[in-house]
C-alpha positions as CSV (number, residue, x, y, z in Angstrom):
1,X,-22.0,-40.5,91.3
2,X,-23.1,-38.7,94.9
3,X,-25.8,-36.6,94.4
4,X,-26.6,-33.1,96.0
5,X,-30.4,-34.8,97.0
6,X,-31.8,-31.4,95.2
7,X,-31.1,-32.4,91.5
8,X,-30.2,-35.8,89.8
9,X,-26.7,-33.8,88.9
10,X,-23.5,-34.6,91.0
11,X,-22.7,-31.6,93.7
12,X,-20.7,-29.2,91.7
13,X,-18.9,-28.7,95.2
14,X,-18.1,-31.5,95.5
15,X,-17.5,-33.2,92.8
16,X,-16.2,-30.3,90.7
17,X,-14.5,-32.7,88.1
18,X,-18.0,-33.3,86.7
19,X,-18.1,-29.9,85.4
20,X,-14.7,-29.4,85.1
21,X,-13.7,-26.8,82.0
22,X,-17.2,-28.1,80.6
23,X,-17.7,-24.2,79.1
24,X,-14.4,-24.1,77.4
25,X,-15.4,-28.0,75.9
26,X,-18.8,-27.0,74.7
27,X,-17.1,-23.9,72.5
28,X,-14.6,-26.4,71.4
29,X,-17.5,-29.0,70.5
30,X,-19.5,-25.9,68.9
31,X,-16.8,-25.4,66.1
32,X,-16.4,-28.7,65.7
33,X,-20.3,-29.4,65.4
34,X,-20.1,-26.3,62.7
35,X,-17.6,-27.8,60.2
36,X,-19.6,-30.9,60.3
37,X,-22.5,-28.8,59.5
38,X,-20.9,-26.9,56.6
39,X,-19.6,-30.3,55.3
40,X,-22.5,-31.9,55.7
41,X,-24.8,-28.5,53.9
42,X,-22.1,-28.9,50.6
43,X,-22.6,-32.6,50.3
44,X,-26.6,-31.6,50.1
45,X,-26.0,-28.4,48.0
46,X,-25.5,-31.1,44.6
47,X,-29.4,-32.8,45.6
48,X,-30.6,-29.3,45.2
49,X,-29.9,-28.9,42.1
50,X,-26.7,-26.5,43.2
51,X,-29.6,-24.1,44.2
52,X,-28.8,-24.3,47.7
53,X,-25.7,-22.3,47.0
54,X,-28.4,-19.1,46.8
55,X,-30.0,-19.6,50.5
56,X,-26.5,-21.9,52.0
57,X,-26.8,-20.2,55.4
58,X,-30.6,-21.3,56.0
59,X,-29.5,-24.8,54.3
60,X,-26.9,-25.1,57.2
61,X,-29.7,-23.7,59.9
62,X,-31.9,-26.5,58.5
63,X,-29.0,-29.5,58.4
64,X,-27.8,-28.6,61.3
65,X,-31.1,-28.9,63.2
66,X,-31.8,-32.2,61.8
67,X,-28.0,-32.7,62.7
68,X,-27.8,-31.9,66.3
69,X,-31.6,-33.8,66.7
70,X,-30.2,-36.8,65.6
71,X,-26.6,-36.7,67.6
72,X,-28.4,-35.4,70.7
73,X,-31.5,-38.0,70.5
74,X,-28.9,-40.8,69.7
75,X,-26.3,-40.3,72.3
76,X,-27.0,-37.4,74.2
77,X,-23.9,-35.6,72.8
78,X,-23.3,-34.0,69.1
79,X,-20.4,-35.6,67.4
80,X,-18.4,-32.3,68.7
81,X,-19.6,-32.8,72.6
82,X,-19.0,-36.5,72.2
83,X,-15.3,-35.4,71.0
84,X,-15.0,-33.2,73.9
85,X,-16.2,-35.6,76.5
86,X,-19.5,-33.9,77.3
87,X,-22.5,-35.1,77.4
88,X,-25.8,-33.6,78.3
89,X,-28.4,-34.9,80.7
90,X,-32.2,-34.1,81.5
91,X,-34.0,-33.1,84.1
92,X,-34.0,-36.5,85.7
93,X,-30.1,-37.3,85.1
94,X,-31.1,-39.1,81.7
95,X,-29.9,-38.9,78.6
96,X,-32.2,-36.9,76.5
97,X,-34.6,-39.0,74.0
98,X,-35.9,-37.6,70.5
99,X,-38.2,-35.0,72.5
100,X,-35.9,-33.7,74.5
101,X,-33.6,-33.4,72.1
102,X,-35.7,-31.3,69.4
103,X,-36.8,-29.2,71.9
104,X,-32.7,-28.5,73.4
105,X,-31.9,-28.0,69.6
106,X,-34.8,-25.6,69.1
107,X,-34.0,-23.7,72.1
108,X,-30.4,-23.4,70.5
109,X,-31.8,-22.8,67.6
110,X,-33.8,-19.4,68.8
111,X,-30.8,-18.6,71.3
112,X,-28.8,-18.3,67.8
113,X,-31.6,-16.5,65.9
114,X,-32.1,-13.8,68.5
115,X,-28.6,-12.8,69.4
116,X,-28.9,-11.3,73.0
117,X,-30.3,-14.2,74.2
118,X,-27.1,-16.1,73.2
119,X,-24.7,-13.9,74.9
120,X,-27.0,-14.3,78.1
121,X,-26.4,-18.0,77.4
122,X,-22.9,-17.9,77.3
123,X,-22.8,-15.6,80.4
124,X,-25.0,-18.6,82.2
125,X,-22.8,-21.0,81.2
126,X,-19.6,-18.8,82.9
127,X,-21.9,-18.0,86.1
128,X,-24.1,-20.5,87.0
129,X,-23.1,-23.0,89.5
130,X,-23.9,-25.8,87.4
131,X,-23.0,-23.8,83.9
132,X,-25.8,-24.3,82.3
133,X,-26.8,-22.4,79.3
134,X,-29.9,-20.6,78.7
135,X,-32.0,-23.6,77.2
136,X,-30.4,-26.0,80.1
137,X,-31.8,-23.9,82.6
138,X,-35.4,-23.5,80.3
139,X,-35.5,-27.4,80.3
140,X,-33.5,-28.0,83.5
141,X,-30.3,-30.0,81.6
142,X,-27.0,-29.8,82.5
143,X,-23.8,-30.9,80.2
144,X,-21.1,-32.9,82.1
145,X,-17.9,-34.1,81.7
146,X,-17.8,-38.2,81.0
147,X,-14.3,-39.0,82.1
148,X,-15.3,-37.3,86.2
């Protein structure tokens, strides 16, 4: 992998098959990383006592945090991303340990709370040279294409 000697990320310039459709693959892994979710919330609803059918869309807020914590801490990549190809790096051009990863999926987590600052994430992600969204440029990570 050449480096652009600013960042630990290959040059998008010049090596443009890095981040290659890697928007496009992180909406794809996104619906793919919410039917896990969904799954995974009705499998939990019967240990609630089928209460969790009456609060089921802060039950899928709080198993999909734990969700993409574990995926990201463990591999870098949700089970969608790691579908897709895609994986996301830190600062450094490591793969992102537990820390790292809570704090990416708590970012997330308030970019999808507080709506505008989703859509400026998705914009990011269109604009930005290397498509990063919101929390990637917060914590300086960048999701890239495995098969480049």
């Amino acid at each position: 992998m050449h480096l652009d000697g600013l960042t630990p990320f290959p040059d998008p310039e010049r090596q443009p098959e890095f981040y290659a459709g890697v928007p496009a693959k992180r909406l794809f892994a996104w619906v793919v990383d919410m039917l896990l979710i969904v799954l995974l919330s009705l499998l939990v609803v019967p240990f609630t006592a089928f209460t969790g059918i009456f609060f089921f869309p802060f039950l899928m807020l709080v198993v999909g945090f734990f969700y993409r914590v574990a995926t990201l801490a463990g591999g870098s990549a949700t089970w969608g991303m790691r579908l897709m190809a895609i994986e996301i790096r830190d600062a450094r051009g490591l793969r992102l340990d537990v820390s790292a990863a809570f704090l990416h999926t708590l970012g997330y987590t308030v970019s999808i709370a507080v709506f505008p600052l989703q859509i400026v994430s998705i914009v990011l992600m269109l604009v930005s040279t290397y498509q990063q969204g919101l929390t990637d440029h917060v914590m300086g990570t960048v999701a890239l294409n495995l098969r480049a």
